[in-house]
Structures are given as structure tokens and as C-alpha cells.
C-alpha atoms as an extended CHARMM CRD file, in Angstrom:
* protein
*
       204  EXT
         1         1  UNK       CA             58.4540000000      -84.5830000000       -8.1910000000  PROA      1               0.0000000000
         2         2  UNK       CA             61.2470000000      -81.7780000000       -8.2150000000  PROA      2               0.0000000000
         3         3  UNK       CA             63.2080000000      -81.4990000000       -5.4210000000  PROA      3               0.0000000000
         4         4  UNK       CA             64.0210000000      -77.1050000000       -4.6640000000  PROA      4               0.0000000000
         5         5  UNK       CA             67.3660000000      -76.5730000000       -3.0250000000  PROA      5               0.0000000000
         6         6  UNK       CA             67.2090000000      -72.5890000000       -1.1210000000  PROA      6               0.0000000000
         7         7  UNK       CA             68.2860000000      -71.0720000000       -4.0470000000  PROA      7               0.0000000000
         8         8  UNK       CA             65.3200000000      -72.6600000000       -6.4370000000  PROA      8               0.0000000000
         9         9  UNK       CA             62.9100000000      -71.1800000000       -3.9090000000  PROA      9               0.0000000000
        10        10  UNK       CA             64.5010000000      -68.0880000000       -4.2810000000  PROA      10              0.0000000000
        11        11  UNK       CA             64.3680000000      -67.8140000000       -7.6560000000  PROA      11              0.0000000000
        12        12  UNK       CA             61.8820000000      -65.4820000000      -10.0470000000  PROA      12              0.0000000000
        13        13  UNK       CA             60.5610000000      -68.5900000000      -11.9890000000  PROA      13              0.0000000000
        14        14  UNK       CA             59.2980000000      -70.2560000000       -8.4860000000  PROA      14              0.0000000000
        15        15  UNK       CA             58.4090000000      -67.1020000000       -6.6750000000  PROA      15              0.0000000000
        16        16  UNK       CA             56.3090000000      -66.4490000000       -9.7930000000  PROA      16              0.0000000000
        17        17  UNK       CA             54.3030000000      -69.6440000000       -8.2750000000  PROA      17              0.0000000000
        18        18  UNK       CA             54.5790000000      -69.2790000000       -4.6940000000  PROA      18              0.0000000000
        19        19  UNK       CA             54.9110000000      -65.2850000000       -3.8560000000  PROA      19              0.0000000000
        20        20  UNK       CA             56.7570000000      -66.1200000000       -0.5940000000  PROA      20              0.0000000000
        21        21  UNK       CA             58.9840000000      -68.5690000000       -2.0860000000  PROA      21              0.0000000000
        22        22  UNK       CA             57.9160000000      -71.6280000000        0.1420000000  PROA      22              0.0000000000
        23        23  UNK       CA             56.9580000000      -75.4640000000       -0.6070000000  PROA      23              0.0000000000
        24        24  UNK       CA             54.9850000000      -77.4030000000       -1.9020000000  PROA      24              0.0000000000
        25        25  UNK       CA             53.5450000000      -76.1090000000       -4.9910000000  PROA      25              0.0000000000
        26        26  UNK       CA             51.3220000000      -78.4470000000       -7.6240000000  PROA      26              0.0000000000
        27        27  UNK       CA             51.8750000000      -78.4240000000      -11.1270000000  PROA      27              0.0000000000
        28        28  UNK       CA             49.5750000000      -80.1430000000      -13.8700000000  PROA      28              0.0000000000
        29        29  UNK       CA             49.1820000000      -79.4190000000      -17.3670000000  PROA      29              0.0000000000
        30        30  UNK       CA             45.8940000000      -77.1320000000      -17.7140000000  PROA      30              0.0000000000
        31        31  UNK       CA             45.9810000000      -75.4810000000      -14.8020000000  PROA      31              0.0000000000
        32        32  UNK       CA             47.4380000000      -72.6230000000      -13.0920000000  PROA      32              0.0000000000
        33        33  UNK       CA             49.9920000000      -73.6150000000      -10.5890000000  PROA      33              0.0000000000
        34        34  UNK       CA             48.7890000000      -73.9020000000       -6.8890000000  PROA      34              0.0000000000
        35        35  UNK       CA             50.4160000000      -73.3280000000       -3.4090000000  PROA      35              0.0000000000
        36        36  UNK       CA             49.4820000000      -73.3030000000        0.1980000000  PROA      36              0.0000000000
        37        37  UNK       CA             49.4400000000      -77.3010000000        1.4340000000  PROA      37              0.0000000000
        38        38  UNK       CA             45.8530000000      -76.7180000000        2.7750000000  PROA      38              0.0000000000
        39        39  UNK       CA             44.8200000000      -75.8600000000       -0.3430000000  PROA      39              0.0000000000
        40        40  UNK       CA             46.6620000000      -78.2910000000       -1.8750000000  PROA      40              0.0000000000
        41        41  UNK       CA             45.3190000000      -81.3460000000        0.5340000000  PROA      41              0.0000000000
        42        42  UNK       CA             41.9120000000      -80.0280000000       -0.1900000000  PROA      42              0.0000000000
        43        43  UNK       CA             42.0980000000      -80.1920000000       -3.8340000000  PROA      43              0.0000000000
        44        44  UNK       CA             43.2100000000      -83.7210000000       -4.1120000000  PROA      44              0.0000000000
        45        45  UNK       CA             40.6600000000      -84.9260000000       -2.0320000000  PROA      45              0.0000000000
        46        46  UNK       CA             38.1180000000      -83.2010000000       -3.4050000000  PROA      46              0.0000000000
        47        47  UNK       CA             38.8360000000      -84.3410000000       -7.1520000000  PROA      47              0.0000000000
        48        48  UNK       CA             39.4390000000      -87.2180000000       -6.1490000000  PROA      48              0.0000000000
        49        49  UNK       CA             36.2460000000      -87.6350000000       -4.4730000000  PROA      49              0.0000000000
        50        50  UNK       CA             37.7350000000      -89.1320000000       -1.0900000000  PROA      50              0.0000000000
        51        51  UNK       CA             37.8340000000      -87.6260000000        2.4610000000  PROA      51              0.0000000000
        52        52  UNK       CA             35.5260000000      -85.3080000000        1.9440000000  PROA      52              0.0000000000
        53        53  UNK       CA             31.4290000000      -85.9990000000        2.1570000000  PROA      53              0.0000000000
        54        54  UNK       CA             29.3470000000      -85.2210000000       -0.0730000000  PROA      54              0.0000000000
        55        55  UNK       CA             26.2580000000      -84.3200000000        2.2590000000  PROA      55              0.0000000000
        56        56  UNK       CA             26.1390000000      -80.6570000000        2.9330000000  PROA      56              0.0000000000
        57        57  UNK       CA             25.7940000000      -80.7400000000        6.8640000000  PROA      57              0.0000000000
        58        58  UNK       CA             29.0650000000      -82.8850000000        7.5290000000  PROA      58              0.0000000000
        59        59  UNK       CA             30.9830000000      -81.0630000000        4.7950000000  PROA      59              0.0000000000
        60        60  UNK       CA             30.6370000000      -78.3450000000        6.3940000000  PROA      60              0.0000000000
        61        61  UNK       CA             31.3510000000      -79.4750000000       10.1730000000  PROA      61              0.0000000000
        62        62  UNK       CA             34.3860000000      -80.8480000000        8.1320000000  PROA      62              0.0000000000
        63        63  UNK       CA             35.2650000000      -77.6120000000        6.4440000000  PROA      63              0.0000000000
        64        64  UNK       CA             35.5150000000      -75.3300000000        9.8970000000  PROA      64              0.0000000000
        65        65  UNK       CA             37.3110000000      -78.2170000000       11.5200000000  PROA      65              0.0000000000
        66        66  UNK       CA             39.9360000000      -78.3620000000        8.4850000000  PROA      66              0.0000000000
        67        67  UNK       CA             40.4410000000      -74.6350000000        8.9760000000  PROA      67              0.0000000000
        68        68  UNK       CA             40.6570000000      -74.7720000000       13.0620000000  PROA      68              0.0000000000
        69        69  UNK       CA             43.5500000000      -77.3800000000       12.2700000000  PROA      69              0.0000000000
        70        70  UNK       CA             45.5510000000      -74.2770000000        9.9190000000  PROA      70              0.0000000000
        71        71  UNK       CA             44.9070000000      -71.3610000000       11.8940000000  PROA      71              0.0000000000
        72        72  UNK       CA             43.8740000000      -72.1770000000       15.5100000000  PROA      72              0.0000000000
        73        73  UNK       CA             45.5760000000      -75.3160000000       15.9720000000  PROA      73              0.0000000000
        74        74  UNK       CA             48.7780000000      -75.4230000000       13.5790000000  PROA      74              0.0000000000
        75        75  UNK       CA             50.3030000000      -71.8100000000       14.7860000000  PROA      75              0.0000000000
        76        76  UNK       CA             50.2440000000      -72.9040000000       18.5390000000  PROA      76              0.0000000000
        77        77  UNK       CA             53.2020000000      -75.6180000000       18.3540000000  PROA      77              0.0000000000
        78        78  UNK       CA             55.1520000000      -73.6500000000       16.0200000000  PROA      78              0.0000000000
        79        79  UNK       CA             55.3590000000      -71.1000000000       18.7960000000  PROA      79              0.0000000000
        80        80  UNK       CA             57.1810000000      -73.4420000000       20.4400000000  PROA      80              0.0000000000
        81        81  UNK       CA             59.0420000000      -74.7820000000       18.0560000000  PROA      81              0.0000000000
        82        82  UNK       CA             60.1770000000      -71.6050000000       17.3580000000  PROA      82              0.0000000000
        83        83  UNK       CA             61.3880000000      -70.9550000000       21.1210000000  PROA      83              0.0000000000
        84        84  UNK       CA             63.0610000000      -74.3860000000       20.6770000000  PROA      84              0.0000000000
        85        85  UNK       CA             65.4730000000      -74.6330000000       17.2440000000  PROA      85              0.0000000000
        86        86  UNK       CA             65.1520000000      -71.1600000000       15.9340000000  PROA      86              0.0000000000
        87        87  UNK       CA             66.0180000000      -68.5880000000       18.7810000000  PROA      87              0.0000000000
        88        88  UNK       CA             70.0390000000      -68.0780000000       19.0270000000  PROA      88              0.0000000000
        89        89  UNK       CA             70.6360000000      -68.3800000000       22.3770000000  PROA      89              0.0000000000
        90        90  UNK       CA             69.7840000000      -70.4750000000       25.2880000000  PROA      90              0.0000000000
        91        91  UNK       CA             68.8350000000      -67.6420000000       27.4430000000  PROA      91              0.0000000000
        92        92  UNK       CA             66.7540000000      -66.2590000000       24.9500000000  PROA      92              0.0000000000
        93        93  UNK       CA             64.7320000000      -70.2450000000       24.4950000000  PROA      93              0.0000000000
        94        94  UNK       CA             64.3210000000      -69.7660000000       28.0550000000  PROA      94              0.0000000000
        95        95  UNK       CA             62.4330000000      -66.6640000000       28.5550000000  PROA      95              0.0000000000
        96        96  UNK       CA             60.4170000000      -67.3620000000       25.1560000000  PROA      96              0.0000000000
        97        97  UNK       CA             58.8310000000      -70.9470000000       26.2750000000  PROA      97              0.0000000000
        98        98  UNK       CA             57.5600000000      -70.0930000000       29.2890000000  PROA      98              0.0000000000
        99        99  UNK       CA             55.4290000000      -66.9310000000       27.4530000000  PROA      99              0.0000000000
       100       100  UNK       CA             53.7850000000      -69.2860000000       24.7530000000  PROA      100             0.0000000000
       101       101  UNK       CA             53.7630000000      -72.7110000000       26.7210000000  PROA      101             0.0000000000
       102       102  UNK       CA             50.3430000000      -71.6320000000       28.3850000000  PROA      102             0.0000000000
       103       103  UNK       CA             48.2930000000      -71.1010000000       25.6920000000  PROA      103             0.0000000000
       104       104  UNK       CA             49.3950000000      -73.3430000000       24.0220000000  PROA      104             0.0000000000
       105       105  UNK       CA             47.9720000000      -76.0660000000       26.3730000000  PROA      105             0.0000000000
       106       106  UNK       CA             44.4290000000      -73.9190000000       26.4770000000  PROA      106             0.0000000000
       107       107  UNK       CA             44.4550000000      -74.5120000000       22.8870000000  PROA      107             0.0000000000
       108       108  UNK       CA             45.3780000000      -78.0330000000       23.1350000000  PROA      108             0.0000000000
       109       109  UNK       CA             43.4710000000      -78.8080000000       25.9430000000  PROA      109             0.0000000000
       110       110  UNK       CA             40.3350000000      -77.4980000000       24.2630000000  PROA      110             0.0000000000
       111       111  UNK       CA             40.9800000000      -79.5210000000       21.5860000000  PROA      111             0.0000000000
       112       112  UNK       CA             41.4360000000      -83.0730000000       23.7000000000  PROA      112             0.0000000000
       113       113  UNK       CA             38.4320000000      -82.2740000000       25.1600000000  PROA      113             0.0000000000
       114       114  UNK       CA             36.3400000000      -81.4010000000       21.6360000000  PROA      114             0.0000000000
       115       115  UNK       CA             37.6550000000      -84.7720000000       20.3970000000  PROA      115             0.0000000000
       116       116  UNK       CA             36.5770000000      -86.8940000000       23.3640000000  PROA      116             0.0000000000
       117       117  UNK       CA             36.5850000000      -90.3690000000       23.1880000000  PROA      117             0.0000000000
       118       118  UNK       CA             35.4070000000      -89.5550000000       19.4790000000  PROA      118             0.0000000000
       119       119  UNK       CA             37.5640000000      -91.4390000000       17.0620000000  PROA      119             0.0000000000
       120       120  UNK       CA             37.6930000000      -88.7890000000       14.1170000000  PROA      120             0.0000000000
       121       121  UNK       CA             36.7870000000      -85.0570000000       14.6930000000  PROA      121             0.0000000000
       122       122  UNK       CA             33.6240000000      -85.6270000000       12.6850000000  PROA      122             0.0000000000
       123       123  UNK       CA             31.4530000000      -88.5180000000       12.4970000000  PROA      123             0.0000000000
       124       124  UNK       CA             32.7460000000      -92.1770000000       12.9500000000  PROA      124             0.0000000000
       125       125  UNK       CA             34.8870000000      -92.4270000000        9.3330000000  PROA      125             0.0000000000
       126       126  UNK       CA             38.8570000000      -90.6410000000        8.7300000000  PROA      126             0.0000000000
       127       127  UNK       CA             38.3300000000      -87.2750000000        6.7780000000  PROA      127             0.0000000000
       128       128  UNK       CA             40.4620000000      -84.7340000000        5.2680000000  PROA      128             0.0000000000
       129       129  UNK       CA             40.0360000000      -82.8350000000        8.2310000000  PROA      129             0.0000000000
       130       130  UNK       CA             41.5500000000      -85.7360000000       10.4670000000  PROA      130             0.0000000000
       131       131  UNK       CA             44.4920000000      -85.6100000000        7.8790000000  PROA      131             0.0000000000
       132       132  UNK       CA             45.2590000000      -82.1170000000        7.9770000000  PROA      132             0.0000000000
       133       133  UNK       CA             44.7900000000      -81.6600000000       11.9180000000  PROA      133             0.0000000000
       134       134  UNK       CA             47.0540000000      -84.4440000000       12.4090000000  PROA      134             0.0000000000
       135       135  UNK       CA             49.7130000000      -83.0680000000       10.2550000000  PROA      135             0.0000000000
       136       136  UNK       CA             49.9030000000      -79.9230000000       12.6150000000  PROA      136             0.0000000000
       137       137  UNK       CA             49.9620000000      -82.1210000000       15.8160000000  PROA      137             0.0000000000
       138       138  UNK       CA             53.0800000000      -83.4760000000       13.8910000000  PROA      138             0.0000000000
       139       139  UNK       CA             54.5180000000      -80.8900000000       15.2680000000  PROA      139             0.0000000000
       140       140  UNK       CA             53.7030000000      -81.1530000000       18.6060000000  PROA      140             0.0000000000
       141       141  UNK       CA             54.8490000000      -84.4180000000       19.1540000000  PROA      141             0.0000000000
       142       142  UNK       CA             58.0220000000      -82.6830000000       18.1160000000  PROA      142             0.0000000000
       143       143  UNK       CA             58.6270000000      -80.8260000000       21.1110000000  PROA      143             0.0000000000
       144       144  UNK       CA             57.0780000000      -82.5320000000       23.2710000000  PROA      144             0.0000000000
       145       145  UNK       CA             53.2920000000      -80.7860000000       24.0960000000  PROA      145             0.0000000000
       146       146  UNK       CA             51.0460000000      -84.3070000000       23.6540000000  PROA      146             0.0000000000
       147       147  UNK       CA             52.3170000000      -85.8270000000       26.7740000000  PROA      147             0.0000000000
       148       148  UNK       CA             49.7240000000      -84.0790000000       28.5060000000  PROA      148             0.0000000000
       149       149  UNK       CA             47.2170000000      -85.5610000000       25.9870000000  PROA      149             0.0000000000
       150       150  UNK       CA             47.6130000000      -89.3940000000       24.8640000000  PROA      150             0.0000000000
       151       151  UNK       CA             44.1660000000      -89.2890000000       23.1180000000  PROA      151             0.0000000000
       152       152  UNK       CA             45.3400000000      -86.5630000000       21.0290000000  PROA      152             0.0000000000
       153       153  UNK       CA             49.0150000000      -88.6310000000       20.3100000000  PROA      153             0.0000000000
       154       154  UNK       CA             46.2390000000      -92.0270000000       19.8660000000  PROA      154             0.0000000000
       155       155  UNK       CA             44.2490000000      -89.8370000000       17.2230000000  PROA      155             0.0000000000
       156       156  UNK       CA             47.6740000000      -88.3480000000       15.3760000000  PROA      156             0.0000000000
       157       157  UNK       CA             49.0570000000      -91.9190000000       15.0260000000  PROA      157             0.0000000000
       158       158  UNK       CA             45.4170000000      -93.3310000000       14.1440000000  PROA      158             0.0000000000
       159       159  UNK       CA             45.5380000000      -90.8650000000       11.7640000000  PROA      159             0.0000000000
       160       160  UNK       CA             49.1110000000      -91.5040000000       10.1960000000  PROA      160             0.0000000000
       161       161  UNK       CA             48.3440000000      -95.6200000000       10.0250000000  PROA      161             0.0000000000
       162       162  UNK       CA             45.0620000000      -95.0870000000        7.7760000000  PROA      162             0.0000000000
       163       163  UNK       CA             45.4910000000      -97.1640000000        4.7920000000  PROA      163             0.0000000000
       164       164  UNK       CA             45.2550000000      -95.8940000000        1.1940000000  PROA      164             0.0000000000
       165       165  UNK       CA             41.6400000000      -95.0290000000        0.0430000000  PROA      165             0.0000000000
       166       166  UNK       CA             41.5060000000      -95.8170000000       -3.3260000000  PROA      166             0.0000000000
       167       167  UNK       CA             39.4050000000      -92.6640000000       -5.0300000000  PROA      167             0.0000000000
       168       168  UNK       CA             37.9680000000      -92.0480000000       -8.2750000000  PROA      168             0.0000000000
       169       169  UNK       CA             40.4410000000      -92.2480000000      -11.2890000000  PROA      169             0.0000000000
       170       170  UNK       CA             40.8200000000      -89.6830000000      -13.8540000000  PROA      170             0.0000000000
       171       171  UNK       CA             43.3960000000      -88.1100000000      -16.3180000000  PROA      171             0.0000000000
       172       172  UNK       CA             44.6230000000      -85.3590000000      -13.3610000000  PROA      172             0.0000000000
       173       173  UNK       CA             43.9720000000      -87.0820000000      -10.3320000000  PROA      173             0.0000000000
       174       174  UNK       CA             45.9760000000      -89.7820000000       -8.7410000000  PROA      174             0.0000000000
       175       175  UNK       CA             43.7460000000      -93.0790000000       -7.9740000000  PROA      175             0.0000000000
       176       176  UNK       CA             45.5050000000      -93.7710000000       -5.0070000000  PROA      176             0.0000000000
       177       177  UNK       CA             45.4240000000      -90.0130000000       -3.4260000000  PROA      177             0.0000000000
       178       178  UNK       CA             46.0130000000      -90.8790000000        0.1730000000  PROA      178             0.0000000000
       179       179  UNK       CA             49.8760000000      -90.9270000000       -0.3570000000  PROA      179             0.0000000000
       180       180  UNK       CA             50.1280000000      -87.5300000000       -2.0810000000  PROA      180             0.0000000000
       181       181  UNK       CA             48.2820000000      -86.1680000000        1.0490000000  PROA      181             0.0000000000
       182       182  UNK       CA             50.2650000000      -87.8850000000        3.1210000000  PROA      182             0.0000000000
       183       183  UNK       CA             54.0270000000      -86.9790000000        1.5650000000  PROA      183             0.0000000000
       184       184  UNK       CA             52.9390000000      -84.2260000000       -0.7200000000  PROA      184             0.0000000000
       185       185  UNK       CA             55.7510000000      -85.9650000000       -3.1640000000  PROA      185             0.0000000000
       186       186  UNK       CA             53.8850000000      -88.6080000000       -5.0070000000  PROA      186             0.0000000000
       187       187  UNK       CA             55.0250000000      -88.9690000000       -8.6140000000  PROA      187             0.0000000000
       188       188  UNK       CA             53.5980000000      -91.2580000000      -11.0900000000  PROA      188             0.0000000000
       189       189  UNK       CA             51.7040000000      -91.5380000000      -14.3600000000  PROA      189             0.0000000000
       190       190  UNK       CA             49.4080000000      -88.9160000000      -14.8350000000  PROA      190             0.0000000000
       191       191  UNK       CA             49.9570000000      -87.5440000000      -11.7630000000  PROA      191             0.0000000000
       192       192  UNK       CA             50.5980000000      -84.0300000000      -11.0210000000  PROA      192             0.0000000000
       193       193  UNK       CA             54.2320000000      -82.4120000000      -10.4550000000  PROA      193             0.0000000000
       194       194  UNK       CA             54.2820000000      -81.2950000000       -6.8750000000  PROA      194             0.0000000000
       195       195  UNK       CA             57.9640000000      -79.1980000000       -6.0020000000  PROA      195             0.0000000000
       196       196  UNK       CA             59.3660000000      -80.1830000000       -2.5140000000  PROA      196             0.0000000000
       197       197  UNK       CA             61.7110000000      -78.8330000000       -0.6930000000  PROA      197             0.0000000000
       198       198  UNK       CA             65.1140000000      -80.0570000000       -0.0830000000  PROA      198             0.0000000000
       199       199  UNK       CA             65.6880000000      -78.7970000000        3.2210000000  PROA      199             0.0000000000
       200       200  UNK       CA             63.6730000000      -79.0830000000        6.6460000000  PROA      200             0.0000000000
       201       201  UNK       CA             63.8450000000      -75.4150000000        6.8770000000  PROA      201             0.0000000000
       202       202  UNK       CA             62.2860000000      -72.5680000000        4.7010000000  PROA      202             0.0000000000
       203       203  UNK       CA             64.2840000000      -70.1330000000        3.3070000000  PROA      203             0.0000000000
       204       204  UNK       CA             62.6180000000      -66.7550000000        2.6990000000  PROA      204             0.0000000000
């Protein structure tokens, strides 16, 4: 693992990696660099043959709910958040919120009522597309939208307490994969290099 301070991520040599300068981005020897943690959680899971079913009908009730999570779900909270710690002024927070709180309880709502009393999104077992919703409802929690939904905050922390799944090992793939999805800064032999960032905050 290499830690990026805002500078690093501003530089030519990681840009050249990641366009837009963010974090993470995987490194292994024989491949191209990758970005984008979606693509990122996918990989790992997929190589390492975890997470992800092989039968064709529930990977692909998997695959639309693992994109719902990054670009229906994930967006809605980070309105908020962005109303909350990003917006300069207080008067400013409060005329934002109160624009974006709204939907974003139609989108959670919809959601708390597609899970049900459903343990997992799909079928009865943890997938990567439990993993990677529960990530964005990370954010949530954050500022304070799941108190209108404890089975979404039961599912988030059921999701968070999963133990390791040991996957397939090979010469690329970690065999213990559910901790690089998890932290996305997993470093050990014959793992890959994944670059991290330093600070909470992106810099652009």
C-alpha cells in the first residue's frame, strides 16, 4: 500500500492512472493500472471467485443491484453530505438540505422497502452487491438519513460484521479478499499495490 498526500494525487505520474486524480487505484505487475472502487471491488471478487455467483440469472440480479448501489443509491447521501461539511456558510447548509432531503428519503425509502425483511438484496447468502451498497449507506449513517430506516442501518452493519471468505488462491489475487474489499488497503505477499489516500477529502 502507498499512502498519496494532495500533492501525489496531483501529480502527472498518478493522474496518468486516475485522469481525475482521485483514490484508490490498483497496481499489479502485468496489468494496466485500474481506478474507480466499483471497478475495483468487482475485480477482486470476481478473480477471486467470491461474492459473485456463478449462475447467470443471480449474477445478473446481482450486477443491476451493484450498479443501483453507485449511481442511484451512492449520489443521494452525498447530496447531503455536501449541504453538511462542504458548503461555507451556515445559511447557505440551510437552504441546501431542505432542497435534497426529500428525495433523498424517496430514494431511500424505495430501497427499505425493495430489501424487506430480505437479509441480502439477492438471495439468502452476502454478495458483492451487499458490500458495495453498504459502503454507500456508509455515508448515510454519516449524517444522519437511516434513522428513518433501522432495517437498512441492520443490513449496513450485517454487512460490515461478515467474516472473511476465504476465495480461490492464485499468484495476483489475495486468498483472503474480503479485507481488500473492505479497506481497499490490504498489503501482503503477492498481493496487489492499491494507492490510498491520505486525507478524508479529495483534492481535484
Amino acid at each position: 500500500m502507498r499512502i498519496l498526500d494532495a500533492a501525489d494525487q496531483k501529480s502527472a505520474a498518478h493522474r496518468a492512472k486516475q485522469p481525475c486524480g482521485q483514490v484508490p487505484t490498483l497496481e499489479e505487475d502485468g496489468r494496466p493500472p485500474m481506478f474507480e472502487s466499483g471497478a475495483l471491488v468487482w475485480t477482486v471478487a470476481e478473480r477471486a471467485g467470491v461474492l459473485i455467483p456463478t449462475g447467470a440469472v443471480q449474477r445478473a440480479r446481482i450486477l443491476e443491484w451493484y450498479f443501483a448501489a453507485l449511481k442511484t443509491i451512492e449520489g443521494v447521501p452525498m447530496n447531503i453530505a455536501e449541504a453538511e461539511f462542504f458548503l461555507p456558510d451556515e445559511a447557505a447548509k440551510a437552504g441546501r438540505r431542505p432542497q435534497v432531503l426529500p428525495f433523498a428519503h424517496h430514494r431511500l425509502g424505495r430501497l427499505h422497502a425493495a430489501l424487506g425483511d430480505h437479509d441480502w438484496l439477492v438471495g439468502d447468502t452476502f454478495s458483492v452487491d451487499d458490500f458495495i451498497m453498504s459502503s454507500g449507506l456508509k455515508i448515510a449513517v454519516s449524517v444522519d438519513l437511516l434513522i428513518k430506516y433501522p432495517e437498512l442501518e441492520t443490513f449496513r452493519h450485517a454487512a460490515w460484521t461478515v467474516p472473511p471468505i476465504e476465495g480461490r488462491s492464485t499468484t495476483n489475487a489475495p486468498s483472503s479478499p474480503h479485507t481488500v474489499l473492505r479497506t481497499c488497503v490490504t498489503r501482503r505477499p503477492g498481493a496487489p499495490q492499491v494507492n490510498a489516500q491520505r486525507r478524508r477529502r479529495a483534492n481535484v
